[in-house]
N, C-alpha and C positions, 0 to 999 in steps of 0.2 A: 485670400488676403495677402498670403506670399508672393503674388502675382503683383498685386497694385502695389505693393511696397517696391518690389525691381523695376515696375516700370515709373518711380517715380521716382527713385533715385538714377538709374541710366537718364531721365530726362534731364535731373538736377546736372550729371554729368556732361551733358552735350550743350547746355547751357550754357555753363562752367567753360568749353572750350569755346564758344561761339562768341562768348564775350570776350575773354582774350583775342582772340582772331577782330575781333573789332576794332580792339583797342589798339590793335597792333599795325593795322590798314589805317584808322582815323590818324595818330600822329606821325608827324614828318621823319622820316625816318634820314637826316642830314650831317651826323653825327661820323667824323673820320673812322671813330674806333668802333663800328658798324660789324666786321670781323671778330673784336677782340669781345666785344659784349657780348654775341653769336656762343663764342666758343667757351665762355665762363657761364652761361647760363645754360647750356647744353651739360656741360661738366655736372652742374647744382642739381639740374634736371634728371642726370642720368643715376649720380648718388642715390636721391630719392627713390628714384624707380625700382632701384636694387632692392629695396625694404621690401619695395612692393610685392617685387619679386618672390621673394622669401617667402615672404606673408602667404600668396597663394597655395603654395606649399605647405605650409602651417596652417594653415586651414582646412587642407585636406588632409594630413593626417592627425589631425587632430580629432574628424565627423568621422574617418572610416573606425574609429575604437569608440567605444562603448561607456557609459560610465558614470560618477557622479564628477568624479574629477574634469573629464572633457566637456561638461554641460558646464560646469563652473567657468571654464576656459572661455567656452563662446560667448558668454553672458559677460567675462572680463573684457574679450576682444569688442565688444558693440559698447559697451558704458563707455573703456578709452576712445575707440575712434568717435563716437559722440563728440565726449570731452573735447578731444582734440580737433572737431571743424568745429564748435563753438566758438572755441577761443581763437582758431585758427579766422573766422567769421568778422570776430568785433576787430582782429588785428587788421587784417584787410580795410574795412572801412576807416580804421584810425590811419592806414598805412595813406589811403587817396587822401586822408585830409591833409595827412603829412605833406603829399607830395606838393600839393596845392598851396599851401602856407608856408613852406620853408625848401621850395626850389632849389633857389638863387643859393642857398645857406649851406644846404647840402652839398652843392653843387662845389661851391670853391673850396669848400671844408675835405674833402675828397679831393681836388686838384692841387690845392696845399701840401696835403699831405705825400700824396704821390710823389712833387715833387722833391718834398724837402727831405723824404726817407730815402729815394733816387741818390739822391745827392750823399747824403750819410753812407750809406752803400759803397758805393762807389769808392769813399775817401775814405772809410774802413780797409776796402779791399784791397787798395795801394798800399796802406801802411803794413797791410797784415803780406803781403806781398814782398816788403820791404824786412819785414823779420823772418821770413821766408829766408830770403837771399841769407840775411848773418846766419839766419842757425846753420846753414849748408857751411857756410863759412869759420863755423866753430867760434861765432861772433853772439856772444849771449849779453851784448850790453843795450839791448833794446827795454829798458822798464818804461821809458820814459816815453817809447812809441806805443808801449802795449795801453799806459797807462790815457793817453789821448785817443788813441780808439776806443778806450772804453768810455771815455767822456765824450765822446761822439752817440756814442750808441745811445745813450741816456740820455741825450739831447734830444733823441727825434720824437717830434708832438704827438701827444696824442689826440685823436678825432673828438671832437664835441659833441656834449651833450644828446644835442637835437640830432646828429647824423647816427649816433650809437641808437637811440630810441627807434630809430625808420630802420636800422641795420636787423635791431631786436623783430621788431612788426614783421618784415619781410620775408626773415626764416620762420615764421611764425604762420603766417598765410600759407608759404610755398608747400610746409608739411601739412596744411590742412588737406591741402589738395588729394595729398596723400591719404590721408584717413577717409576722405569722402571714396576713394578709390577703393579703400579697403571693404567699408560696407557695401559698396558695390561688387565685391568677390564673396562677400558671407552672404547676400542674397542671391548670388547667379549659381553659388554649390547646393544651396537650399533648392533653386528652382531645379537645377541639371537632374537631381533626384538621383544619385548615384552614376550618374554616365560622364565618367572621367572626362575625357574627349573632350569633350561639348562643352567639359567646365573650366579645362586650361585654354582651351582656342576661346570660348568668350572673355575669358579672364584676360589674356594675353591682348585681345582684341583693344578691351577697356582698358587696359593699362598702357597699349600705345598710343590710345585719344586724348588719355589723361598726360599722359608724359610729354604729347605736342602741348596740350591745354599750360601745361606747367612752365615749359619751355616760353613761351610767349608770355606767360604772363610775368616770370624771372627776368628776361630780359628787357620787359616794360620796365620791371624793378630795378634796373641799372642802370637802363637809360640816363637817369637823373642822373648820377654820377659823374657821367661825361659829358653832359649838356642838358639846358634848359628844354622843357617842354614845350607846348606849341604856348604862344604868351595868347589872352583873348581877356576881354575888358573887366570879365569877374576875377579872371587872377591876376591881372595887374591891381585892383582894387583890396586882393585881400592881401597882396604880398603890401600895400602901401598901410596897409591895418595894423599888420605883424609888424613892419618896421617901427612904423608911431610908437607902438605898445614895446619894441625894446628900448628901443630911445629911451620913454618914461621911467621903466622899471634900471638902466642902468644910471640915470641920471639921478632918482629917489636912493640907489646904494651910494653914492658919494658924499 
């Protein structure tokens, strides 16, 4: 029975990365910051991975001791990782529908922001640059620069609504991947039957298919950020649905 359970989770696994790898061939990849999205999803990617890391560890010394406590342990570690590709499960599909209905929305809402905190930054760092210079100077009569930087900083917007929702989803999915990763190491120590080896080199194995899997599918999830998806005639249709429908509901608050 331990046999069909590993091998129906390593298939759920390779699945999991086939379709990312799809998803990631099907759209155009025409986006300048091509690099910068690479190396932020790589980063998110590799964070994750480290849990994972951990975990296989924690797993095995957790089965080589004996106990009532360490059976309680493994029965905590399979209900959370459950838990968590469930929820990880529904964010995912909420996250495609997101992507689908609120593109465009996402898209500038992230570009806005980029720029307009850019810019705050920037004009902070001159002023605080500039009280710099007096204090070296035994010059303490800056309150009134200190005091417009700080009304700078309180200025800069923050991201709406709809883009924080898709932000919440995102990391939400990304760790599931994780957890599905994880019962994928509490059924290959079960299978290994005590032969270490065999249980860190397949673990390690799956945690680097899973880690590409996650990578591609993170930086599918940022894409948006930097640019529109490929447009095709149902999401032009549903983007002109969602527009109508805020139209009504901002013109009914008035």
């Amino acid at each position: 029975m331990n046999n069909i359970y590993t091998v129906i989770l390593i298939i759920v696994t390779i699945g999991t990365t086939i379709y990312n790898i799809w998803k990631w061939v099907k759209e155009k990849r025409d986006t300048s910051n091509k690099t910068s999205i690479w190396l932020e999803s790589l980063k998110l990617s590799s964070a994750i991975t480290t849990f994972v890391l951990l975990f296989i560890l924690l797993v095995y010394f957790t089965n080589i001791s004996e106990g009532m406590i360490y059976d309680l342990l493994n029965i905590f570690y399979i209900l959370f990782l459950f838990i968590s590709i469930l929820i990880g499960f529904v964010a995912f599909i909420r996250k495609e529908i997101y992507k689908d209905k609120y593109g465009d929305i996402i898209y500038h809402d992230c570009l806005r922001y980029r720029r307009e905190s850019q810019n705050a930054y920037s004009a902070i760092n001159y002023i605080q640059s500039e009280i710099g210079k007096r204090i070296i100077e035994n010059d303490f009569n800056y309150k009134v620069k200190l005091e417009h930087a700080k009304k700078i900083y309180n200025s800069i917007p923050d991201i709406q609504s709809i883009t924080k929702k898709y932000n919440k989803l995102c990391q939400k999915s990304w760790f599931s991947v994780a957890g599905l990763n994880g019962l994928v190491i509490l059924s290959l120590f079960d299978a290994a039957v005590g032969k270490t080896l065999a249980y860190v080199m397949s673990s390690i194995l799956i945690t680097f298919i899973m880690f590409v899997a996650n990578s591609l599918n993170i930086y599918n999830d940022l894409r948006i950020k930097y640019g529109k998806r490929n447009s095709t005639i149902a999401k032009i249709k549903s983007h002109q649905d969602i527009y109508e429908k805020l139209l009504k509901k901002n013109n009914r608050g008035k």
